[in-house]
C-alpha positions as CSV (number, residue, x, y, z in Angstrom):
1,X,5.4,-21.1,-13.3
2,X,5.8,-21.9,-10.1
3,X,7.3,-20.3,-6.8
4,X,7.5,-19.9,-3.6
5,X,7.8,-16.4,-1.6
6,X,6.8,-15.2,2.1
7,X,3.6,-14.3,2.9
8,X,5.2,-10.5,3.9
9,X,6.6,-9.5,0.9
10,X,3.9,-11.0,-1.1
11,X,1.9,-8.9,0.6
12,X,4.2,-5.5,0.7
13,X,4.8,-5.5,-2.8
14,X,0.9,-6.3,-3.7
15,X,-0.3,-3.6,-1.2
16,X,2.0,-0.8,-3.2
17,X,0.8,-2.2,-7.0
18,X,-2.8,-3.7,-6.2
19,X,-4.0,0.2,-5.3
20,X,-3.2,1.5,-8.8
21,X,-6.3,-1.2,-10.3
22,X,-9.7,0.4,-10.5
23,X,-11.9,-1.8,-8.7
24,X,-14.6,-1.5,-12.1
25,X,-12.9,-2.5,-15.5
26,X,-14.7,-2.8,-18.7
27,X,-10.8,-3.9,-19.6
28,X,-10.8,-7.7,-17.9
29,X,-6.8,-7.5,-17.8
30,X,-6.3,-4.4,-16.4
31,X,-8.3,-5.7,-13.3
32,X,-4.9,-8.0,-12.8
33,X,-1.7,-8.0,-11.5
34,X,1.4,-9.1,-13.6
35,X,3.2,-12.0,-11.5
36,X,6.8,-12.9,-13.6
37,X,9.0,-15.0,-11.7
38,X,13.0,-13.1,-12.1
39,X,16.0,-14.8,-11.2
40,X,15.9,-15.5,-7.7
41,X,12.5,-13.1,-7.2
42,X,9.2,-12.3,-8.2
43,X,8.3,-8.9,-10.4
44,X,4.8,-7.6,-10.0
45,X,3.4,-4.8,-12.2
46,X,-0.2,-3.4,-12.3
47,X,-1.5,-0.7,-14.9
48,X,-4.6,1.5,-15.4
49,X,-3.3,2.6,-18.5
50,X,-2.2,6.2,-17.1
51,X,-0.3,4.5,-14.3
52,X,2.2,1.9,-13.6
53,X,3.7,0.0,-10.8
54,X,6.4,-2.3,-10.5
55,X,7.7,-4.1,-7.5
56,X,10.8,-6.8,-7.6
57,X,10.2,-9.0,-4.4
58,X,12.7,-12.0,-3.2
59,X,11.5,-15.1,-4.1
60,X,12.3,-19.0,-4.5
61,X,11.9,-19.7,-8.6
62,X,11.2,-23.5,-9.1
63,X,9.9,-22.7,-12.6
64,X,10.5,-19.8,-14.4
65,X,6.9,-18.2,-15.9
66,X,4.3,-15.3,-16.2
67,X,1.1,-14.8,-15.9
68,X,-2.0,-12.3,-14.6
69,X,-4.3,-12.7,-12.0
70,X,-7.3,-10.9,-10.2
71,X,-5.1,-7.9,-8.1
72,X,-7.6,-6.9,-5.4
73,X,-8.3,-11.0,-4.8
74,X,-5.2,-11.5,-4.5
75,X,-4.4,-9.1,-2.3
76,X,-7.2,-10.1,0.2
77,X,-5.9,-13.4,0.4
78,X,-2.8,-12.3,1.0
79,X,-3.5,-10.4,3.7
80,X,-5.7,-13.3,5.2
81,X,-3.1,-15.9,5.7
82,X,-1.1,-15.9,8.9
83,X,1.9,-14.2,9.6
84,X,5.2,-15.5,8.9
85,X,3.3,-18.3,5.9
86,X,5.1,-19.2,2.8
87,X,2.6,-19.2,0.1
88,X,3.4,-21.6,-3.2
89,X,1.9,-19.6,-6.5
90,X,2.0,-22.6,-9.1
91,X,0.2,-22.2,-12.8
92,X,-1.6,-25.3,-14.6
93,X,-0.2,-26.0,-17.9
94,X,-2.7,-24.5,-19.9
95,X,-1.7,-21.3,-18.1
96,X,-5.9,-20.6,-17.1
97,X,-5.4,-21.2,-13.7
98,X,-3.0,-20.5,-10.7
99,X,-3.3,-22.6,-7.1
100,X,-2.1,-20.2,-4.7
101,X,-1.6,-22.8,-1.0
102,X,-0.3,-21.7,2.1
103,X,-0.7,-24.4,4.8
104,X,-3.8,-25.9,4.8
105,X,-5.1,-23.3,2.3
106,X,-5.9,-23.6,-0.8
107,X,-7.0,-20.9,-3.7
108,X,-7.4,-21.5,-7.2
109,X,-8.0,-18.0,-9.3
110,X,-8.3,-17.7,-13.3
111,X,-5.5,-16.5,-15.3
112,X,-4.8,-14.0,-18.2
113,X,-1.4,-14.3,-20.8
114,X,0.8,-12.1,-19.7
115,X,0.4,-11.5,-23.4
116,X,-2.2,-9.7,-23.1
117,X,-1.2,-7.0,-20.6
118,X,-0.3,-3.6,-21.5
119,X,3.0,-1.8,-21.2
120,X,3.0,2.2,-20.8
121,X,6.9,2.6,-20.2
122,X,8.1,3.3,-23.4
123,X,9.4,6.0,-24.9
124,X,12.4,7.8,-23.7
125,X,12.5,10.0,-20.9
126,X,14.7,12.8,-21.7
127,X,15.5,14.6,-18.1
128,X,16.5,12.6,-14.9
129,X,17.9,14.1,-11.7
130,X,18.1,12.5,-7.7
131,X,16.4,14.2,-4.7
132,X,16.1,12.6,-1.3
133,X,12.8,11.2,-0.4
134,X,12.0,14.0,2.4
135,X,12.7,16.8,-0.1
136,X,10.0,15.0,-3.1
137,X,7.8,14.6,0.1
138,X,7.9,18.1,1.2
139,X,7.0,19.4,-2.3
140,X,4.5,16.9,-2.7
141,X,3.4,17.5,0.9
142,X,2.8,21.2,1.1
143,X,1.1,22.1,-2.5
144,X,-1.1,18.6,-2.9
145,X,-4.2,19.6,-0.6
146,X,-4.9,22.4,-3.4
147,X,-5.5,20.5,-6.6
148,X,-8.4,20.8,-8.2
149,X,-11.0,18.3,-8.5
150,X,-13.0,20.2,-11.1
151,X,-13.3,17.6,-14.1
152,X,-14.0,20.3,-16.9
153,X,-10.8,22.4,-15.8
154,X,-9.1,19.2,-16.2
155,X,-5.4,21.4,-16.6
156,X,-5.6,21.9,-12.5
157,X,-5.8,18.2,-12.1
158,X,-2.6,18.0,-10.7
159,X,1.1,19.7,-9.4
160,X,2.7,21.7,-11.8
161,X,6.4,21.1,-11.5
162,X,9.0,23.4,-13.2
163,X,12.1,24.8,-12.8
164,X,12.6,28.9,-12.5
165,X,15.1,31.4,-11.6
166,X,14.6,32.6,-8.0
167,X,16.6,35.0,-5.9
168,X,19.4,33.9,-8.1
169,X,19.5,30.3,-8.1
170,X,17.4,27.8,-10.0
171,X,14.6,26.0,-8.0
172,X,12.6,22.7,-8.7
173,X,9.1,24.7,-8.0
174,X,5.4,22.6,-7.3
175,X,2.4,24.6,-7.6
176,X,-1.2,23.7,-7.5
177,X,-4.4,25.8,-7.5
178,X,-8.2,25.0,-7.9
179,X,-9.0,28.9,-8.6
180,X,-9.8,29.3,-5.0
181,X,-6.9,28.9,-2.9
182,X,-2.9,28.1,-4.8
183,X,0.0,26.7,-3.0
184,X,3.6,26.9,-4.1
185,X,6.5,25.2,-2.8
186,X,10.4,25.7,-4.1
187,X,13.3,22.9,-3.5
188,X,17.0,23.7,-4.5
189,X,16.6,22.2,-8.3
190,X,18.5,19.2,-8.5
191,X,21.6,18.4,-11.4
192,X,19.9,17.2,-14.0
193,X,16.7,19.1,-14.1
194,X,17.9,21.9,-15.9
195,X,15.6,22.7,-18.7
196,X,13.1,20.5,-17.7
197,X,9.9,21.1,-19.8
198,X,7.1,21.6,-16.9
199,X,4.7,19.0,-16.3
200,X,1.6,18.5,-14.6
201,X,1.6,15.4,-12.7
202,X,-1.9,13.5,-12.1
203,X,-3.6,13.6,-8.5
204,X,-3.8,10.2,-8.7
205,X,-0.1,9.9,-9.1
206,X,0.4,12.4,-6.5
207,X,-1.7,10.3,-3.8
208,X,-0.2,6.7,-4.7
209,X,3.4,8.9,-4.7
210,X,3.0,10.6,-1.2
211,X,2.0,6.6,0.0
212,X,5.3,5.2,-1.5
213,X,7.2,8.1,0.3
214,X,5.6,7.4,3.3
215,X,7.3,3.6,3.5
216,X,10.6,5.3,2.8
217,X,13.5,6.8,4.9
218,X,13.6,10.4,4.4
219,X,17.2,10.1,3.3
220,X,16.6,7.6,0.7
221,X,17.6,9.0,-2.7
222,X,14.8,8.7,-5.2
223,X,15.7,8.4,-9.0
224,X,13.3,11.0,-11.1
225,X,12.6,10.6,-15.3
226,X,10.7,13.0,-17.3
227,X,9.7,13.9,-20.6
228,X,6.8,16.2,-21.5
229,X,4.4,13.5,-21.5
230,X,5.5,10.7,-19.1
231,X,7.6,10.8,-15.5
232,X,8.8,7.7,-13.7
233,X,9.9,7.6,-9.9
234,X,12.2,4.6,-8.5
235,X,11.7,4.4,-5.2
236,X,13.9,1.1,-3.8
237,X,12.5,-1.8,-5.0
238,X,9.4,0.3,-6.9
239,X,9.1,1.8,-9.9
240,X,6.0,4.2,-10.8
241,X,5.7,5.2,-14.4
242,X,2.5,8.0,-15.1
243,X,1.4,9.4,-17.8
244,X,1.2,13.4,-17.2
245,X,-1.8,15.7,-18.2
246,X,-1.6,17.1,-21.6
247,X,-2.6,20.8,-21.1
248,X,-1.0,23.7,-20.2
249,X,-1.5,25.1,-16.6
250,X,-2.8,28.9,-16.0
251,X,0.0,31.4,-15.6
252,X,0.0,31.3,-11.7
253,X,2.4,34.2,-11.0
254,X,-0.3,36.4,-11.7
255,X,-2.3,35.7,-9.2
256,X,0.2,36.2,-6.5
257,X,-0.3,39.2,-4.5
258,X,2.8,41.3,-4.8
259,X,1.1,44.7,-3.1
260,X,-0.2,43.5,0.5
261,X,0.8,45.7,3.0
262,X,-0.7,45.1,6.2
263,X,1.0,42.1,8.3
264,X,-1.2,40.1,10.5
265,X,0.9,37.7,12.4
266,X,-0.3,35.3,14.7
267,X,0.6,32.4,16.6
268,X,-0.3,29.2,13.8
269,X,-1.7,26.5,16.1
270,X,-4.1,29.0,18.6
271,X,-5.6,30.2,15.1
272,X,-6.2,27.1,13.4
273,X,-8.3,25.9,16.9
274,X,-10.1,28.9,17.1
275,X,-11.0,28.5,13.5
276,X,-11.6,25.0,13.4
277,X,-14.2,25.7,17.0
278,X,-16.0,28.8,15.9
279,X,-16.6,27.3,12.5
280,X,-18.2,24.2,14.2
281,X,-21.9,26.3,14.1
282,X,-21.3,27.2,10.8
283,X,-23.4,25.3,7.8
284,X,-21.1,23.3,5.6
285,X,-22.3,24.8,2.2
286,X,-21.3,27.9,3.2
287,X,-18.3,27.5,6.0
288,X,-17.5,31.4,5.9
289,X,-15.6,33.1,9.2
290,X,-15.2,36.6,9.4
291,X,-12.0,37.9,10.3
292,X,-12.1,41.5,11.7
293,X,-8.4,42.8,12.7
294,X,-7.8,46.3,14.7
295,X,-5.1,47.1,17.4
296,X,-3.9,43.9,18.0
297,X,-7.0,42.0,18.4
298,X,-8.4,39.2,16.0
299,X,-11.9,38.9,16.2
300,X,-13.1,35.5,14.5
301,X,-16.9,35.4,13.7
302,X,-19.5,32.8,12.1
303,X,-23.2,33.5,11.6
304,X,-25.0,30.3,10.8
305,X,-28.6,31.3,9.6
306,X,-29.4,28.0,10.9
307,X,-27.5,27.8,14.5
308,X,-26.4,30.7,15.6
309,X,-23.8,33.1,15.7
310,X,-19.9,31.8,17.4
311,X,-17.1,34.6,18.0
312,X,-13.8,34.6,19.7
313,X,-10.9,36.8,20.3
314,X,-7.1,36.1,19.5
315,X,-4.4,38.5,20.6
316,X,-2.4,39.1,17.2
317,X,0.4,41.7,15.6
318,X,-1.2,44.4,13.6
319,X,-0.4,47.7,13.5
320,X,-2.3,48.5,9.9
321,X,-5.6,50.4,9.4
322,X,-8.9,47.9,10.7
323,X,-9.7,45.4,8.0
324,X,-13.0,42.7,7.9
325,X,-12.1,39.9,5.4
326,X,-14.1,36.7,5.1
327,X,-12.7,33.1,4.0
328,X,-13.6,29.8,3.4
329,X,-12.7,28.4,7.1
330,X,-11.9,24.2,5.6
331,X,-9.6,26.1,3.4
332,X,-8.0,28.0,5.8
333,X,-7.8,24.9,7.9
334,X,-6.0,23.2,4.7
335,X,-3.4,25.9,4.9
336,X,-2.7,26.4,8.3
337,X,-1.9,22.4,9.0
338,X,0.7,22.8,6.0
339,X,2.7,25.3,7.7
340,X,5.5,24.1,10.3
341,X,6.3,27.4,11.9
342,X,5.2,28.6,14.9
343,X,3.9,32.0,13.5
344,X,2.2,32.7,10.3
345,X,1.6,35.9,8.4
346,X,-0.9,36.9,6.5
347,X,-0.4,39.7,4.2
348,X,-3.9,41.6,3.6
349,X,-5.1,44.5,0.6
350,X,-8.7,44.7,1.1
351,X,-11.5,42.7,2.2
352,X,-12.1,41.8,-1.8
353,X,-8.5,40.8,-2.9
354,X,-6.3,37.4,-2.5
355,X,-4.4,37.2,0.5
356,X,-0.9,35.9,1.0
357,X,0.1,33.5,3.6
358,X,3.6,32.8,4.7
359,X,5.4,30.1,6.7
360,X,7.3,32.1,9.6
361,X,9.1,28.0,9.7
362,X,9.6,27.7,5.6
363,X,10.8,30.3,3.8
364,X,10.5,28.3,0.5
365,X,6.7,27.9,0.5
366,X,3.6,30.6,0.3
367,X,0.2,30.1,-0.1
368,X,-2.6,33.0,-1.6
369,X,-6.1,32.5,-0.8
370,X,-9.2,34.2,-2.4
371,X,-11.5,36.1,0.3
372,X,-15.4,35.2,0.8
373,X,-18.0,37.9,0.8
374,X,-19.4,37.7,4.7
């Protein structure tokens, strides 16, 4: 093969597939990208066997071809050469070597047949439905920070996404939980996603997802395939297939709080700095602050065995009986830069049941987080 492309969307497309290739194989293809020249462009495709990307790039085809070469090598190349360059990509005959040149610059990197190179897309995908970048982002967005990174509970590994009946309408719902704090987030389910089997999509997938949305315009319309055991986003020019986890995810309803009757309300961004400075003596193992709540007053606490003790005082809405509840303070960090509201309530029991948190700015999101013993 042999073509010619710019140096920018060489390196574009390579920076959205290279990141999907584990940097240590015992595989030696899946440590390459797929380069097939395609009419007038270039496709590129990179796998690690539970994830796929694929990226169509203009290009100028002299001779038509495929092969595979080292991703991450590439990529640094790539992104070495100077802006506005037109790099050549040409194969030897054998098909064991490809001369990447760009000016004065010359690169030769060993080859793998395309042959050899897996393909996880098939299989059909029996659901499909649109939503608009900002709206996948948002769900994506507010419930990803609480996925589990516990290996042996390997069910939490990801977002749950489902559809459900709420308040008389059907909604696309994400959920994630790691048995310490959950996040939920609902999204006007889309035509097409009725009875949807609910999946659990990778954290991996999630991250390399909430990338690809970033480079998109909120309005853009991304195109959504599942079945139960594979989902595939096009997102413009890219297409991510995953493979989803095969288990079934904890009945989170229950753990939802539907008794808690005393309303703190506070303002969202003076909290979150008075957490995030009185936390600062606090030991990281342990990152407990005490939250004490009478007449109106907060009184945020943190006894460090090592540093010290750190308290302040927050002027809050509370008119319930006085209530001492202790919480992880990263967690409720986590929470509190999700929320886009102004205010945020918290809905208390007692100082030894979950709490719920609402979004005074986003009615279609709630979070419930298990106290600490302090």
């Amino acid at each position: 093969m042999r073509i010619i492309i710019e140096r920018s969307n060489l390196l574009k497309s390579l920076a959205h597939v290279h990141r999907v290739v584990e940097r240590r194989n015992t595989i030696p293809i899946l440590s390459n990208v797929l380069l097939k020249t395609e009419g007038e462009g270039l496709r590129l495709k990179a796998t690690d066997l539970d994830l796929e990307i694929t990226e169509s790039a203009p290009a100028r085809g002299e001779q038509q071809g495929a092969t595979t070469v080292p991703a991450h090598l590439l990529y640094d190349i790539v992104r070495k050469l100077p802006d506005g360059a037109e790099v050549s990509l040409t194969t030897n005959a054998e098909g064991t070597q490809m001369t990447v040149s760009s000016g004065r610059s010359n690169f030769r990197l060993q080859c793998l047949p395309e042959s050899d190179f897996p393909d996880i897309t098939t299989g059909t995908l029996s659901h499909s439905f649109k939503l608009k970048a900002a709206e996948l982002g948002r769900l994506i967005d507010r419930t990803q920070f609480a996925i589990s990174t516990e290996e042996t509970r390997y069910y939490l590994n990801g977002i749950y996404l489902h559809t459900i009946e709420a308040e008389g309408d059907l909604q696309l719902r994400a959920v994630a939980t790691d048995g310490h704090r959950l996040a939920r987030a609902d999204q006007k389910a889309p035509a097409g996603s009725e009875g949807m089997p609910g999946i659990i999509i990778p954290r991996k997938t999630v991250g390399e997802l909430q990338k690809l949305l970033g480079d998109s315009d909120d309005e853009a319309e991304i195109a959504v395939e599942l079945s139960d055991a594979k989902i595939r986003f096009t997102i413009g020019a890219v297409v991510m297939t995953s493979k989803l986890i095969d288990g079934t995810f904890p009945d989170y309803q229950r753990v939802i709080p539907q008794n808690n009757d005393k309303a703190l309300t506070l303002d969202r961004q003076t909290f979150s700095a008075a957490v995030d400075r009185v936390s600062t003596i606090s030991s990281e193992r342990g990152r407990a602050v005490k939250l004490a709540v009478a007449d109106s007053q907060l009184v945020l606490t943190v006894n460090s065995p090592d540093s010290g003790t750190a308290t302040e005082e927050l002027a809050v809405g509370y008119d319930s009986d006085e209530i001492e509840i202790g919480f992880n303070a990263k967690y409720l960090l986590d929470i509190t830069n999700q929320l886009s509201g102004e205010e945020t309530v918290f809905m208390l029991a007692d100082p030894g049941s979950p709490t719920l948190i609402k979004d005074g700015g986003d009615d279609a999101t709630l979070y419930v987080l298990m106290p600490m013993r302090v």
